[in-house]
mmCIF file of the N, C-alpha and C atoms, coordinates in Angstrom:
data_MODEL
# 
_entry.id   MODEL 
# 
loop_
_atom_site.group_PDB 
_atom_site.id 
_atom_site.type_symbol 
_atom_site.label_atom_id 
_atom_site.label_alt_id 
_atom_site.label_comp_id 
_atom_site.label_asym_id 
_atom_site.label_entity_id 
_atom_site.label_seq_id 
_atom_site.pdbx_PDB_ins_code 
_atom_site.Cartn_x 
_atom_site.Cartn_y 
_atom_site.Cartn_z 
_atom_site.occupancy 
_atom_site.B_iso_or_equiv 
_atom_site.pdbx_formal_charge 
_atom_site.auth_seq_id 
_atom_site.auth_comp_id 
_atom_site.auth_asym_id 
_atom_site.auth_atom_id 
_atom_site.pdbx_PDB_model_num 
ATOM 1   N N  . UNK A 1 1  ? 22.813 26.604  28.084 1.00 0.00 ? 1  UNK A N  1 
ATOM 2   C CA . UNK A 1 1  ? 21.670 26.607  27.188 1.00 0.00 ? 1  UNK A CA 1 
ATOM 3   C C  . UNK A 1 1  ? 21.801 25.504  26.136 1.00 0.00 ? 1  UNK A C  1 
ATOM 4   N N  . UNK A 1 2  ? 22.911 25.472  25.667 1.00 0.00 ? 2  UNK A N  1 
ATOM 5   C CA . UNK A 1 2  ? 23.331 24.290  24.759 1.00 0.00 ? 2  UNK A CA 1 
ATOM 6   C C  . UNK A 1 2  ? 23.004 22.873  25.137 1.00 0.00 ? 2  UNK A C  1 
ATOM 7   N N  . UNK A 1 3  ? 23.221 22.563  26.270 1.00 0.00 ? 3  UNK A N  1 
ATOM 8   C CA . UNK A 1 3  ? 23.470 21.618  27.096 1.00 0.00 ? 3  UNK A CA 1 
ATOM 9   C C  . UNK A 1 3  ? 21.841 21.276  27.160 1.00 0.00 ? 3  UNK A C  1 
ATOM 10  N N  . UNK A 1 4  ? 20.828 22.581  27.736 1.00 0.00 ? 4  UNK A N  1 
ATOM 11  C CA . UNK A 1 4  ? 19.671 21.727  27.949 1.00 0.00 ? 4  UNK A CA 1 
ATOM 12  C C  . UNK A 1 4  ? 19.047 21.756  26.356 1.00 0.00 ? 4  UNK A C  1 
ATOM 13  N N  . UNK A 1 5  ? 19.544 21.797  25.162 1.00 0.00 ? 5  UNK A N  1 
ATOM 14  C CA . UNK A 1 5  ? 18.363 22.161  24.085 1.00 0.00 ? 5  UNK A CA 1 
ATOM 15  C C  . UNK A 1 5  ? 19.154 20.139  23.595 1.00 0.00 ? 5  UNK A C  1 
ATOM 16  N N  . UNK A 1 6  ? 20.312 19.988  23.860 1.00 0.00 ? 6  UNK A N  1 
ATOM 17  C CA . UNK A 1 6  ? 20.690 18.977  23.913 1.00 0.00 ? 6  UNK A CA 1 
ATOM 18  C C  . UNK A 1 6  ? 20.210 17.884  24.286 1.00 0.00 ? 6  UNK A C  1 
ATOM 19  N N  . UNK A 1 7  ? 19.546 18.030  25.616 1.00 0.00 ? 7  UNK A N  1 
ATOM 20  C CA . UNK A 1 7  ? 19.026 16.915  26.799 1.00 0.00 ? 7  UNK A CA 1 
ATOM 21  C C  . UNK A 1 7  ? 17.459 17.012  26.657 1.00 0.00 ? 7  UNK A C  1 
ATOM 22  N N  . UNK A 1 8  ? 16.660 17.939  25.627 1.00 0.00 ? 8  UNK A N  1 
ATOM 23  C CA . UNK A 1 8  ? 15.582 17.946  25.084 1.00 0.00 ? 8  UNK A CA 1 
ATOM 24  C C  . UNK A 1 8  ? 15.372 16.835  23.900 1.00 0.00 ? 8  UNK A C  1 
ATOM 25  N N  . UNK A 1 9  ? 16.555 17.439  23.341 1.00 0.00 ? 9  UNK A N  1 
ATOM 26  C CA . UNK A 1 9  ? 16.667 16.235  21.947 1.00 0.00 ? 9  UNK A CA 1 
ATOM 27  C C  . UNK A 1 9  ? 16.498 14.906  22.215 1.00 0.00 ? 9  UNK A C  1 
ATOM 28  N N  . UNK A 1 10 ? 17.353 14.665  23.123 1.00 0.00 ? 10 UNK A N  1 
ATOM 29  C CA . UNK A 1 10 ? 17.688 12.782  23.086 1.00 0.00 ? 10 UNK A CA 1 
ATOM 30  C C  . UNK A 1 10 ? 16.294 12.750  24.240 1.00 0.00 ? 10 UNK A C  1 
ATOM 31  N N  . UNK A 1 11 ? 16.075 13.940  24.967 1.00 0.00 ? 11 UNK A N  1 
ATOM 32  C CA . UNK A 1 11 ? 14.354 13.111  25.387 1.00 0.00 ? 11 UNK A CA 1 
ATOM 33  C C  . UNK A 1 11 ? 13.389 13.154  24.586 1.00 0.00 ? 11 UNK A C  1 
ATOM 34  N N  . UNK A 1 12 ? 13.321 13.755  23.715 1.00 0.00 ? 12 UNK A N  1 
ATOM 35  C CA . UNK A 1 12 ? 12.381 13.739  22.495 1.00 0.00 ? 12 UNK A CA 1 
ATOM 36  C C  . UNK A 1 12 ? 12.459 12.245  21.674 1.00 0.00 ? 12 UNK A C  1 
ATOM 37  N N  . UNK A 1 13 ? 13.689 11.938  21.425 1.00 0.00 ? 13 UNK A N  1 
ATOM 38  C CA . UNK A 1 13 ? 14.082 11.000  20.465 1.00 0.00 ? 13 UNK A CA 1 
ATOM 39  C C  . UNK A 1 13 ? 14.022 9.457   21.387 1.00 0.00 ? 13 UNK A C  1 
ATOM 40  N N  . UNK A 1 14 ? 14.344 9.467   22.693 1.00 0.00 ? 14 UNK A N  1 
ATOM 41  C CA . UNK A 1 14 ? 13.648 8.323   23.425 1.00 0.00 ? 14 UNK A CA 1 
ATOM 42  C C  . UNK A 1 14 ? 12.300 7.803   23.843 1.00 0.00 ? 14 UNK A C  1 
ATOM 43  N N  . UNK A 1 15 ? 11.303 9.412   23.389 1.00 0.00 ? 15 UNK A N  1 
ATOM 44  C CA . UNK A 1 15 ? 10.018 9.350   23.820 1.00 0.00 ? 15 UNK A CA 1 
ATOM 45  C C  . UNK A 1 15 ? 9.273  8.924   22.579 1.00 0.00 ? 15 UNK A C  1 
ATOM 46  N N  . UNK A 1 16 ? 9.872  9.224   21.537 1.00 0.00 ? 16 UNK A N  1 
ATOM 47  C CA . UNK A 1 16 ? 9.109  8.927   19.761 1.00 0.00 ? 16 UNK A CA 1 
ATOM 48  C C  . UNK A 1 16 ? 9.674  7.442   19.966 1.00 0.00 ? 16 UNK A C  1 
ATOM 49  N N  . UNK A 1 17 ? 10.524 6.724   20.454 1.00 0.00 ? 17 UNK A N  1 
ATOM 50  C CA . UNK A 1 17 ? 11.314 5.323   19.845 1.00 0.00 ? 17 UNK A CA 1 
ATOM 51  C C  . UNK A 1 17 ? 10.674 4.516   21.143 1.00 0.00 ? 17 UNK A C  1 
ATOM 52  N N  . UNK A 1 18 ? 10.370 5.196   22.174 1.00 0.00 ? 18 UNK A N  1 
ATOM 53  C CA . UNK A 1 18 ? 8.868  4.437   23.282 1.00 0.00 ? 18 UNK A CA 1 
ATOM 54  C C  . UNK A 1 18 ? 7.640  4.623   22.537 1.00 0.00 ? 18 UNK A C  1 
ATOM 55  N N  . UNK A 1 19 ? 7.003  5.814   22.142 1.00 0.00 ? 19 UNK A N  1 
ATOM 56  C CA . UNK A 1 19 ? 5.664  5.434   21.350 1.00 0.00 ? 19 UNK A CA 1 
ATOM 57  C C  . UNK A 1 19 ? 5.495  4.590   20.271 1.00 0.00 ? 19 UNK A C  1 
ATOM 58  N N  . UNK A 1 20 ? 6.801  4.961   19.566 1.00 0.00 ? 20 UNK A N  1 
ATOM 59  C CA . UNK A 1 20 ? 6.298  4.018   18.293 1.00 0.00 ? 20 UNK A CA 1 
ATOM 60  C C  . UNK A 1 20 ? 6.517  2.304   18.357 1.00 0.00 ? 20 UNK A C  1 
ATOM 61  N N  . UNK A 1 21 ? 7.736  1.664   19.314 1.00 0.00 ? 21 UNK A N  1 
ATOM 62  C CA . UNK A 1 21 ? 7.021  0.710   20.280 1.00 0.00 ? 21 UNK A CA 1 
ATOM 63  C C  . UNK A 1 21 ? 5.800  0.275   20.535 1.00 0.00 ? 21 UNK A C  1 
ATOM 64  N N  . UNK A 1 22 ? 5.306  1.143   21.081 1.00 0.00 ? 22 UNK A N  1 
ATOM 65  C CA . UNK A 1 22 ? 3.767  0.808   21.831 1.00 0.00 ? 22 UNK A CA 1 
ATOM 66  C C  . UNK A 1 22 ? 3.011  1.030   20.669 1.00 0.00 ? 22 UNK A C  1 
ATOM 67  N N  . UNK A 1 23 ? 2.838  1.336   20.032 1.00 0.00 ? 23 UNK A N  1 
ATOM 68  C CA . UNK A 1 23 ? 1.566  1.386   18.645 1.00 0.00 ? 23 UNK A CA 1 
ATOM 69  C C  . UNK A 1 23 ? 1.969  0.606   17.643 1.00 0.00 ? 23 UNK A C  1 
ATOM 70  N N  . UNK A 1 24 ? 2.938  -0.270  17.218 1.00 0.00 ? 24 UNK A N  1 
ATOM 71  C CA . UNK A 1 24 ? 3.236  -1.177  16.238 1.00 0.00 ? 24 UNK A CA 1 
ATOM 72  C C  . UNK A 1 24 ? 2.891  -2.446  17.104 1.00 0.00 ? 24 UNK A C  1 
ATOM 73  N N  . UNK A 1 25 ? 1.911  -3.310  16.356 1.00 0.00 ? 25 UNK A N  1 
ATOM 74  C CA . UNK A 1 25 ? 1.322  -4.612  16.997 1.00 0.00 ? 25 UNK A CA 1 
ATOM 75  C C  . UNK A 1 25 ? 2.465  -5.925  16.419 1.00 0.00 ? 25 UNK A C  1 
ATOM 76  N N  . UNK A 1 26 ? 3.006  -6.847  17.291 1.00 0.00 ? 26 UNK A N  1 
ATOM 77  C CA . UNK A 1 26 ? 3.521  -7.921  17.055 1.00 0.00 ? 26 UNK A CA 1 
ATOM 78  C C  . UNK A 1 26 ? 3.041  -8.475  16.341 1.00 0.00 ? 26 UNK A C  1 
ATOM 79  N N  . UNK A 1 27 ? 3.784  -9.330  15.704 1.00 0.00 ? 27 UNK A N  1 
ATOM 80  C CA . UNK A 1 27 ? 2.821  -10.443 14.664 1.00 0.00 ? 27 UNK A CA 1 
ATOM 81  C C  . UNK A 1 27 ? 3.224  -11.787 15.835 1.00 0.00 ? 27 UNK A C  1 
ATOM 82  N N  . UNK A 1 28 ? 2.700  -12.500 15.575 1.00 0.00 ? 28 UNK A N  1 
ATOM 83  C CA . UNK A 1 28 ? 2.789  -13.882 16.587 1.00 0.00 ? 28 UNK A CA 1 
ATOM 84  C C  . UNK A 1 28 ? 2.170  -14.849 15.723 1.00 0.00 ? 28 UNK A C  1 
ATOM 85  N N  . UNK A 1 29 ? 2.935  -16.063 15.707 1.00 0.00 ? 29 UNK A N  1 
ATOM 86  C CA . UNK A 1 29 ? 2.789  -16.949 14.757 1.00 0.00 ? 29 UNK A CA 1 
ATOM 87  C C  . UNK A 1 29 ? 1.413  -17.840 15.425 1.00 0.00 ? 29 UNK A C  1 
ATOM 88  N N  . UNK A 1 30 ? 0.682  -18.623 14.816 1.00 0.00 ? 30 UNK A N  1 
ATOM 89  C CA . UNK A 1 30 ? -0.436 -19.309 15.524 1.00 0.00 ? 30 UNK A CA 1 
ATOM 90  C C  . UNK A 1 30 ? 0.122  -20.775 15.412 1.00 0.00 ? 30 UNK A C  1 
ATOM 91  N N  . UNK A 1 31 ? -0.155 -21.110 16.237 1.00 0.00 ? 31 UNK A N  1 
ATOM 92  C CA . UNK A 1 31 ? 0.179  -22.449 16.109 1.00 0.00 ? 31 UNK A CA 1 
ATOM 93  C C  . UNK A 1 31 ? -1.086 -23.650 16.253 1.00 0.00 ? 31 UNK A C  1 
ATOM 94  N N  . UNK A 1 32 ? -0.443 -24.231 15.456 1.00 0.00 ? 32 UNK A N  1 
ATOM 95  C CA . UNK A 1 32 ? -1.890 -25.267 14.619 1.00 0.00 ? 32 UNK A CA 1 
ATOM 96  C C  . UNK A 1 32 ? -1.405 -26.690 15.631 1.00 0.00 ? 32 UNK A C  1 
ATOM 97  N N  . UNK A 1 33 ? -2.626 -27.370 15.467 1.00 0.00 ? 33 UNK A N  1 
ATOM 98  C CA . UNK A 1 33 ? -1.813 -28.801 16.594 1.00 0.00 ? 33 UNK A CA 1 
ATOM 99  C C  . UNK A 1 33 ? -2.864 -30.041 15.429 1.00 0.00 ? 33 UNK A C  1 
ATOM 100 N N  . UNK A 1 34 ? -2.556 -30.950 15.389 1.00 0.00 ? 34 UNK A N  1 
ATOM 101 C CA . UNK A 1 34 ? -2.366 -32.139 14.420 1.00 0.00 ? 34 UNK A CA 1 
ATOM 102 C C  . UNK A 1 34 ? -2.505 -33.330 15.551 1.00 0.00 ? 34 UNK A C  1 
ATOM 103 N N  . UNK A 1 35 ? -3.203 -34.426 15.089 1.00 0.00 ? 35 UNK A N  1 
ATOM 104 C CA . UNK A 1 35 ? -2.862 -35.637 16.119 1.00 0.00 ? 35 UNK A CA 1 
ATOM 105 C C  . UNK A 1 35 ? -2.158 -36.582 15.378 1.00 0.00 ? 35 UNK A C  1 
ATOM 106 N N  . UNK A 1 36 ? -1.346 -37.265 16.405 1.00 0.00 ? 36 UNK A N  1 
ATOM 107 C CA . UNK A 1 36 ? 0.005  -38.018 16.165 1.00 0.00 ? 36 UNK A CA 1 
ATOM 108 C C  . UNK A 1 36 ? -0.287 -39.262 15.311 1.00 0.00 ? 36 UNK A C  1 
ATOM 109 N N  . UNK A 1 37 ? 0.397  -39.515 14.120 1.00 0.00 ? 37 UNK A N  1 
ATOM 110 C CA . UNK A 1 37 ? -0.064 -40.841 13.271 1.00 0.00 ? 37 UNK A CA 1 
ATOM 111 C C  . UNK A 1 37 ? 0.752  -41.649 13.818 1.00 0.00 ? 37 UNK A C  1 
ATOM 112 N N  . UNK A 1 38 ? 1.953  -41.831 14.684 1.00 0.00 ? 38 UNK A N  1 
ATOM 113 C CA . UNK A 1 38 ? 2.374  -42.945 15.069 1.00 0.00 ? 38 UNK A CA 1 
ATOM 114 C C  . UNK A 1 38 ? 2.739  -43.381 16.970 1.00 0.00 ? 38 UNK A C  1 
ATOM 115 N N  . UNK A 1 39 ? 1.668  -42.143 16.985 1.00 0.00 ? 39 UNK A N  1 
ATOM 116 C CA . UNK A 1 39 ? 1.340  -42.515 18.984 1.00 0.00 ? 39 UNK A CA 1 
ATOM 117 C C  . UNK A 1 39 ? 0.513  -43.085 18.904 1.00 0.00 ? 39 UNK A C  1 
ATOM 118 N N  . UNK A 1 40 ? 1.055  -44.416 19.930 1.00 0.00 ? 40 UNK A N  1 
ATOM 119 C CA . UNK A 1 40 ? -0.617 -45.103 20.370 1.00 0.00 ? 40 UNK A CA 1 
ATOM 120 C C  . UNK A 1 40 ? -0.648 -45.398 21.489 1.00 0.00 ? 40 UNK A C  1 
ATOM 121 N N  . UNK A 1 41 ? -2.242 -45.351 22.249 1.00 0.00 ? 41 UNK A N  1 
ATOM 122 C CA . UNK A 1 41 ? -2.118 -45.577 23.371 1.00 0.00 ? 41 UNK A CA 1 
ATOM 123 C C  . UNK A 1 41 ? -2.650 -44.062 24.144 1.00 0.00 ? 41 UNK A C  1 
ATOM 124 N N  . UNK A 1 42 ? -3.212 -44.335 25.565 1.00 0.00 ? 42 UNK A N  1 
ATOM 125 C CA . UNK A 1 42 ? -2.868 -43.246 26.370 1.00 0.00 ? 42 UNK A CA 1 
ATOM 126 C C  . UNK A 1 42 ? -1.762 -42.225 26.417 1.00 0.00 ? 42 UNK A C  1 
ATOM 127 N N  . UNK A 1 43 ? -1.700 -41.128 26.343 1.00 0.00 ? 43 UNK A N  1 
ATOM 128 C CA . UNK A 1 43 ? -0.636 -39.567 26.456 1.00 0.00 ? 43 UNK A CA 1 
ATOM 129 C C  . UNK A 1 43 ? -0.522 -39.795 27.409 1.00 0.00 ? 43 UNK A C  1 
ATOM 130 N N  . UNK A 1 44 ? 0.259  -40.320 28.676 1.00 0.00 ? 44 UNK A N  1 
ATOM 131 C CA . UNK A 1 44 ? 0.572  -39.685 29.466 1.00 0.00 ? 44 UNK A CA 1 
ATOM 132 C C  . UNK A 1 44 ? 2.637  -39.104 30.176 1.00 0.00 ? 44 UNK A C  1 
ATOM 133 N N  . UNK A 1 45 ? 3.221  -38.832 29.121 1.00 0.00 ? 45 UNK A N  1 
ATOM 134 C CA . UNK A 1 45 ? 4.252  -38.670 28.700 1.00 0.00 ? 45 UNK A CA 1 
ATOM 135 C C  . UNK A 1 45 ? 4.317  -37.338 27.818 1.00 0.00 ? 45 UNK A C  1 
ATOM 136 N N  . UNK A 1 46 ? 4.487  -35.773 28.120 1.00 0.00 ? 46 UNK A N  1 
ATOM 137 C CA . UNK A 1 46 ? 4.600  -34.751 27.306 1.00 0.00 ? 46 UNK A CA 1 
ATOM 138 C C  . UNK A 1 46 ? 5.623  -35.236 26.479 1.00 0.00 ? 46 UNK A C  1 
ATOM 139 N N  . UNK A 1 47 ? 6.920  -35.339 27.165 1.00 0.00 ? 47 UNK A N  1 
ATOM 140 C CA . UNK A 1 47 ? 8.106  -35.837 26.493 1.00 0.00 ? 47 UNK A CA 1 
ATOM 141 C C  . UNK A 1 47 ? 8.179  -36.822 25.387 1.00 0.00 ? 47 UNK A C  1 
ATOM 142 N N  . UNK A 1 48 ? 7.108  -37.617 25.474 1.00 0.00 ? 48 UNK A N  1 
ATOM 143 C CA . UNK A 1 48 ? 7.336  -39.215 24.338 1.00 0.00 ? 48 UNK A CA 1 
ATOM 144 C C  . UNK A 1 48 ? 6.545  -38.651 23.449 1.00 0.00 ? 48 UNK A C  1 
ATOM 145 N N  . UNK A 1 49 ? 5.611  -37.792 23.798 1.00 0.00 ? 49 UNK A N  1 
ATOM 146 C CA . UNK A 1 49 ? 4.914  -37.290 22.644 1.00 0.00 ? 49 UNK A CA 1 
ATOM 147 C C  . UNK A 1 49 ? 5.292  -36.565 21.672 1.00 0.00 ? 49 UNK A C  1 
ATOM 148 N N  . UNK A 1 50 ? 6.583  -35.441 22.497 1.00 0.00 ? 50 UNK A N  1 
ATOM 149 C CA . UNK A 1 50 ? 6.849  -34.650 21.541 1.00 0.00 ? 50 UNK A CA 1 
ATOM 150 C C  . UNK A 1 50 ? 8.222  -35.647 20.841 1.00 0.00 ? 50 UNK A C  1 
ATOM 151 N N  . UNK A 1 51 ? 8.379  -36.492 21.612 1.00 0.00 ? 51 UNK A N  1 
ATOM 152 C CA . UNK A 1 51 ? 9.430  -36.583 20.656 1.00 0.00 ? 51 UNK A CA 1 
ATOM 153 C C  . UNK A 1 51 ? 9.002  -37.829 19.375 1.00 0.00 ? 51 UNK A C  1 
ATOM 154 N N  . UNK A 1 52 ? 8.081  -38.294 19.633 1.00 0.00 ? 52 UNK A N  1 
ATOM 155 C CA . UNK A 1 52 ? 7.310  -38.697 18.274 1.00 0.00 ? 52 UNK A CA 1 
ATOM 156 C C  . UNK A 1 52 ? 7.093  -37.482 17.261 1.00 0.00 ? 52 UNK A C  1 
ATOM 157 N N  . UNK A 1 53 ? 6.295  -36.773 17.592 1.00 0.00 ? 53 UNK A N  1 
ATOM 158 C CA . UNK A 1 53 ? 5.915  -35.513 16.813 1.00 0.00 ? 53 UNK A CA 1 
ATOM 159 C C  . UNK A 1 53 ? 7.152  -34.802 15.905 1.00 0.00 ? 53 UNK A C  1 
ATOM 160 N N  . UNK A 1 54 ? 8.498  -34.734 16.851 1.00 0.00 ? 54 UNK A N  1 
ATOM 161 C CA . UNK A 1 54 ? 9.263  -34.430 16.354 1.00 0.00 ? 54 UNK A CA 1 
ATOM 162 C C  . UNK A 1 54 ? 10.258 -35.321 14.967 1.00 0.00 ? 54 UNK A C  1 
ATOM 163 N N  . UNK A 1 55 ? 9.721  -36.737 15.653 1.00 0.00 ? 55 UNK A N  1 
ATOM 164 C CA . UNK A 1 55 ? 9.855  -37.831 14.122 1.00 0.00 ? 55 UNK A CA 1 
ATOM 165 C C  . UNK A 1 55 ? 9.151  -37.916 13.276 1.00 0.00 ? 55 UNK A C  1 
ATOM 166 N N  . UNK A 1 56 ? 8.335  -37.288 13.410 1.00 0.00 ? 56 UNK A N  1 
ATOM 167 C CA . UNK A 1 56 ? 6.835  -36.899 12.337 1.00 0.00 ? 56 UNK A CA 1 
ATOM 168 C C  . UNK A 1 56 ? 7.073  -35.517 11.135 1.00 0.00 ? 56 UNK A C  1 
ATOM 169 N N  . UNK A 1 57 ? 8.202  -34.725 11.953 1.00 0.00 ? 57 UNK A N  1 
ATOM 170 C CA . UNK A 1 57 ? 8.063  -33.609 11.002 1.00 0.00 ? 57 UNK A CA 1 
ATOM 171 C C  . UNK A 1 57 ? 7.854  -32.505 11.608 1.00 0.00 ? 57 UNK A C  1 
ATOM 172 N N  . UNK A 1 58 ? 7.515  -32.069 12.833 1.00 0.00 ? 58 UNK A N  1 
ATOM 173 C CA . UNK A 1 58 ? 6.864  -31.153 13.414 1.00 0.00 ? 58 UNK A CA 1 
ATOM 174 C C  . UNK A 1 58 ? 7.345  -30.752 14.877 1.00 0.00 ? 58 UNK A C  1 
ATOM 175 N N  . UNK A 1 59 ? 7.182  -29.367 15.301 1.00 0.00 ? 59 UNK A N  1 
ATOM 176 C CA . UNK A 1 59 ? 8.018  -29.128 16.453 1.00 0.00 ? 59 UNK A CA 1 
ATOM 177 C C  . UNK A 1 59 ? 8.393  -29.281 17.387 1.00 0.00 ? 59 UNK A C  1 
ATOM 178 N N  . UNK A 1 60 ? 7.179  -30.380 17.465 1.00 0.00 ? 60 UNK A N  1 
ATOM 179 C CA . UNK A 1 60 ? 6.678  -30.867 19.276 1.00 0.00 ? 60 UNK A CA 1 
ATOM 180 C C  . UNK A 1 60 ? 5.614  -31.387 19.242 1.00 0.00 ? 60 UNK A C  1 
ATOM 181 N N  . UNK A 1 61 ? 5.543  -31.414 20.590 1.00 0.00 ? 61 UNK A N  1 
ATOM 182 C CA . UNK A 1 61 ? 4.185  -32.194 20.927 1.00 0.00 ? 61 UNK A CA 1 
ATOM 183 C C  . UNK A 1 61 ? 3.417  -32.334 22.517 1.00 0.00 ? 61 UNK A C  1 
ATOM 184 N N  . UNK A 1 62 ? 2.396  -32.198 22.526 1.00 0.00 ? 62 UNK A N  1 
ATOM 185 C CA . UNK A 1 62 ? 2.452  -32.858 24.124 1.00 0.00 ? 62 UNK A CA 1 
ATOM 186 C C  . UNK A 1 62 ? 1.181  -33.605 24.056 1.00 0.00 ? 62 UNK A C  1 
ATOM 187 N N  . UNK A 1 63 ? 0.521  -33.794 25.144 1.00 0.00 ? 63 UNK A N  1 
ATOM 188 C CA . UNK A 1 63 ? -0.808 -34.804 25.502 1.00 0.00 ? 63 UNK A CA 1 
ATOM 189 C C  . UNK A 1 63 ? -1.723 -33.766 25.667 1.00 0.00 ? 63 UNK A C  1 
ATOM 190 N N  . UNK A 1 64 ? -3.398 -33.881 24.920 1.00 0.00 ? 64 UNK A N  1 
ATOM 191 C CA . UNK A 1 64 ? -4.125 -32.973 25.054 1.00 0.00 ? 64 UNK A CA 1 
ATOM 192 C C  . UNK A 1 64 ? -5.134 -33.761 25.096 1.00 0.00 ? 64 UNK A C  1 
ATOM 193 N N  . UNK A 1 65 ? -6.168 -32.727 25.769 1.00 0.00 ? 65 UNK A N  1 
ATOM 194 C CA . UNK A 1 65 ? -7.224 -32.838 26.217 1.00 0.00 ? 65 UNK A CA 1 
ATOM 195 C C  . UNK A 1 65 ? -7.855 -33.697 26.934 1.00 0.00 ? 65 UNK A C  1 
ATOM 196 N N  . UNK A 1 66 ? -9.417 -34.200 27.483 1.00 0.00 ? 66 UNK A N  1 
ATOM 197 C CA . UNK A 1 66 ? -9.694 -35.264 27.842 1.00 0.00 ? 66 UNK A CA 1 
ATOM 198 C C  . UNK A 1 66 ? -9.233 -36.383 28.080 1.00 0.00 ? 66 UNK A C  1 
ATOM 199 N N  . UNK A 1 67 ? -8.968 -36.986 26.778 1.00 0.00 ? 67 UNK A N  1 
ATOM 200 C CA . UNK A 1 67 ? -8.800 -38.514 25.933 1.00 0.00 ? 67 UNK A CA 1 
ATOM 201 C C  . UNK A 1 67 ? -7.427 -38.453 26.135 1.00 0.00 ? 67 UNK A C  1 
ATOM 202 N N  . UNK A 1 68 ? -7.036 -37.290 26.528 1.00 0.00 ? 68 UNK A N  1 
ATOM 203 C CA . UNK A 1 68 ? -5.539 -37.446 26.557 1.00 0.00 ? 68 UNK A CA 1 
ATOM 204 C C  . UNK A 1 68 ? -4.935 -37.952 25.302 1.00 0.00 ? 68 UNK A C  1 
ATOM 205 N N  . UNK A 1 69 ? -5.012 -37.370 24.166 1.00 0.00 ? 69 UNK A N  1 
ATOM 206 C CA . UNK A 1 69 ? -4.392 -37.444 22.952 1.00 0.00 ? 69 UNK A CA 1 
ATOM 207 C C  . UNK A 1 69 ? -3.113 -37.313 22.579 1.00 0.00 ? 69 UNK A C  1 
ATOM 208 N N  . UNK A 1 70 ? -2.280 -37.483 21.933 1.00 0.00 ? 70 UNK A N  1 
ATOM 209 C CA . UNK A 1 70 ? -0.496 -36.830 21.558 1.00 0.00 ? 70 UNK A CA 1 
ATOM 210 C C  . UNK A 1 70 ? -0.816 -36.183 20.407 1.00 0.00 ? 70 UNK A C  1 
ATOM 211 N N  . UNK A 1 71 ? -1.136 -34.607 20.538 1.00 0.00 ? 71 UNK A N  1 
ATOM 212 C CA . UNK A 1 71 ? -1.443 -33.829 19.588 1.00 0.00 ? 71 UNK A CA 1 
ATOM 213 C C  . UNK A 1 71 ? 0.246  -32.995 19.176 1.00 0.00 ? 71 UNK A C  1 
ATOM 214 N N  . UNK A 1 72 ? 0.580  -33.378 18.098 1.00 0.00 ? 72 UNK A N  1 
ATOM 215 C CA . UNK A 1 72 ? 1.572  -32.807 17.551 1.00 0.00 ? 72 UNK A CA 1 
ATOM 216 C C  . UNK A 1 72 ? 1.222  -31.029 16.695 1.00 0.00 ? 72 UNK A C  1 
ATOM 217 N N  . UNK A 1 73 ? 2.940  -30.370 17.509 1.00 0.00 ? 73 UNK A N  1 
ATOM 218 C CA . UNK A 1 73 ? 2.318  -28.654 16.764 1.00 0.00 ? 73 UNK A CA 1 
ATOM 219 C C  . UNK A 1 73 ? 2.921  -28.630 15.825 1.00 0.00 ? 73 UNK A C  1 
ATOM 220 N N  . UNK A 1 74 ? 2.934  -27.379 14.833 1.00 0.00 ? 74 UNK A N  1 
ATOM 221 C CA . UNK A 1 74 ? 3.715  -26.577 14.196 1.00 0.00 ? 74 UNK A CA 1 
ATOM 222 C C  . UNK A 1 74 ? 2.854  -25.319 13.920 1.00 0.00 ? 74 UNK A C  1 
ATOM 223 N N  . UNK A 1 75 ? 4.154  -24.187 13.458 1.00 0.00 ? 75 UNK A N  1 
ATOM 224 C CA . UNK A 1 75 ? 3.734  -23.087 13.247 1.00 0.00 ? 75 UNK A CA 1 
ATOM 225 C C  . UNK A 1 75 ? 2.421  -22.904 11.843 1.00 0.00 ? 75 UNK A C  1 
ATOM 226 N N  . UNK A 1 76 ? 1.275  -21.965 11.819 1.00 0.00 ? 76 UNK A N  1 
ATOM 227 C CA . UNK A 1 76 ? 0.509  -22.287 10.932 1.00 0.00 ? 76 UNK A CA 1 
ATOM 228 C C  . UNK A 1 76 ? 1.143  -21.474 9.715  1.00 0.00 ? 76 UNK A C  1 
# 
């Protein structure tokens, strides 16, 4: 009897530490994107972009959109 009021507990206490999991929302950072003041030229290099971006101040970088831009990120 001991044994199962035992094996109630810790399923109780794994089932509250799964719900309350699932009902607390992440925060997630947004990330903002900037275009590159010292890329020029066609993007077609993720790599050269970010690593400009990253001489700029900022986390990264890759080639965006259309025009193929070197849009540099960071967190907002």
């Amino acid at each position: 009897m001991e044994l199962k009021k035992a094996s109630l507990c810790v399923l109780f206490a794994v089932l509250l530490l799964l719900a309350s999991r699932e009902t607390v929302p992440g925060t997630e950072a947004k990330l903002c994107r900037y275009p590159s003041s010292t890329f020029w030229g066609p993007c077609v290099s993720d790599a050269h972009c970010a690593e400009k971006c990253i001489k700029e101040g900022f986390g990264g970088g890759d080639c965006h959109g259309v025009r193929r831009r070197c849009m540099c990120q960071k967190l907002c």
